[in-house]
Structure formats: C-alpha cells, structure tokens
C-alpha positions in Angstrom: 2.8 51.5 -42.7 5.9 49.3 -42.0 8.6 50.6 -39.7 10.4 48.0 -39.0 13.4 49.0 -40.8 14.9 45.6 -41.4 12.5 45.3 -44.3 14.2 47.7 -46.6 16.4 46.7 -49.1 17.4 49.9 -50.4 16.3 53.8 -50.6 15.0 55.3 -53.7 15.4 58.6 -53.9 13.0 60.2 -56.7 12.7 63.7 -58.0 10.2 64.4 -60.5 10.6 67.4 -62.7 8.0 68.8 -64.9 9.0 72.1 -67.8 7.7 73.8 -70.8 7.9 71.6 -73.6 10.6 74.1 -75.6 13.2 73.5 -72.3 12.4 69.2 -72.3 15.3 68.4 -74.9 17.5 71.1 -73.0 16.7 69.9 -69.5 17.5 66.1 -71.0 21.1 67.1 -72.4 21.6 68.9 -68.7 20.6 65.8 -67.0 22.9 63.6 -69.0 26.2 65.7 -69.7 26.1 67.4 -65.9 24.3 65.7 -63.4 24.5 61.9 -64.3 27.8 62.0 -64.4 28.4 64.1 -61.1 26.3 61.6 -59.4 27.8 58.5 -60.9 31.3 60.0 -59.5 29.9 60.2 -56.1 30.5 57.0 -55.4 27.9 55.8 -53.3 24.3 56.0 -55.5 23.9 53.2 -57.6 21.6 52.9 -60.3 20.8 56.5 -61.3 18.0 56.7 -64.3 16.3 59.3 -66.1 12.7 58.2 -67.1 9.9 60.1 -69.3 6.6 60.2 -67.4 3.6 59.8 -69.7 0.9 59.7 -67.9 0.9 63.2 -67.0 1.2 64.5 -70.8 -0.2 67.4 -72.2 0.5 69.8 -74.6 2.3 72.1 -73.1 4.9 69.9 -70.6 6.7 67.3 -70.2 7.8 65.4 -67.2 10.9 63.3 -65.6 11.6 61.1 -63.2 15.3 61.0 -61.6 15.5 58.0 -59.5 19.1 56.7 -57.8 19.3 54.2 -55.3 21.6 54.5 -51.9 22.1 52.3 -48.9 20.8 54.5 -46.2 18.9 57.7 -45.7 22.1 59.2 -43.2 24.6 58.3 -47.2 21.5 60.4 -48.9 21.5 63.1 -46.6 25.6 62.7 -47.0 24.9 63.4 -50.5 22.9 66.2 -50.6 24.9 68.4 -48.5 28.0 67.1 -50.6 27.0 67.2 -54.2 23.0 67.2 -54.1 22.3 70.8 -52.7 24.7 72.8 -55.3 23.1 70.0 -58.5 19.8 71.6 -57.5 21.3 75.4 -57.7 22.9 75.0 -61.0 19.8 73.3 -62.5 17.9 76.5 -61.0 20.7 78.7 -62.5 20.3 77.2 -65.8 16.5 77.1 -66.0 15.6 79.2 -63.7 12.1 78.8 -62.8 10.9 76.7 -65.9 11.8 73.9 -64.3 9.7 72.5 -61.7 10.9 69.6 -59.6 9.4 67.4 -55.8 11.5 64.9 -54.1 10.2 61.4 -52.7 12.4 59.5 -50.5 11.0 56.1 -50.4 12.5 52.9 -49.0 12.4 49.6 -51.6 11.3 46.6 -49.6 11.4 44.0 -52.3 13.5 44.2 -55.6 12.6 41.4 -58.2 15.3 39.1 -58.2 17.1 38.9 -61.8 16.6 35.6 -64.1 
C-alpha cells in the first residue's frame, strides 16, 4: 500500500449503481439531465463520466459507473456536504430503492500522458 501521498495525481471518486433493467434508461436520462450537470456547475470536479459496466450483466440488471475526478479528498468531502449528500436524496426520491449504488474513493497515481 503506498501512503506517501506525494504519489497521487488526482482522486477518483467512483460510485457504482446497479437497478432493475425497466428503471436503466430512466436512471440514465436522471444522471444526464440532473446530476451531470449539477456536478459540472460545481466547479471543482473535473472529468465527470457515466460508464455501462458489462461484466456484471445479467438478465435482470444493469449497472453504472459514475467516476469524477477532484484535487483532494478535504474538495470531495467539500462536495458532498455541498451538493453530493442532497444528489444522493433526490436519486433515492426518484427511485426509491430500485436503485442500488457503493462509493470508492480511490487516489490515481499515474494518468497516461496524452499523444
């Protein structure tokens, strides 16, 4: 485990959601017209991308992966109690508990450099 901090580049902050195939294109169209746009506003998360997970496909779910990137874990935490915490109650609000959804907070230690 490295914890020298000076290594880290960036943090990645993940949240993978899992639902019931009829709420995927729903949850999708939430993610883009609400929260996407909330979070680019912010300010201070960069990169913010929605992918579809396949490896963990079966017939009856689907899952995604939210990933942003931010400078530090005290801008994250910054975040969440600004914008993140009340995202999270209105997706619960909307789906109730169809939607599933675990957090990674993860610190990038090399990025690829771009050609």
């Amino acid at each position: 485990m490295l914890r020298n901090s000076y290594f880290c580049t960036m943090i990645l902050y993940n949240t993978t959601y899992q639902m019931p195939v009829t709420d995927a294109r729903d949850f999708v169209i939430w993610i883009h017209e609400v929260m996407l746009p909330r979070v680019r506003e912010y300010g201070n998360i960069h990169h913010p991308r929605l992918s579809h997970i396949l490896s963990h496909k079966d017939e009856e779910s689907e899952c995604f992966a939210l990933q942003f990137e931010v400078e530090s874990t005290a801008r994250l935490h910054h975040w969440f109690v600004k914008q993140g915490k009340q995202l999270g109650e209105e997706l619960l609000k909307t789906f109730d508990n169809r939607v599933l959804g675990f957090s990674t907070i993860m610190e990038v230690i090399t990025e690829e450099e771009e050609k």
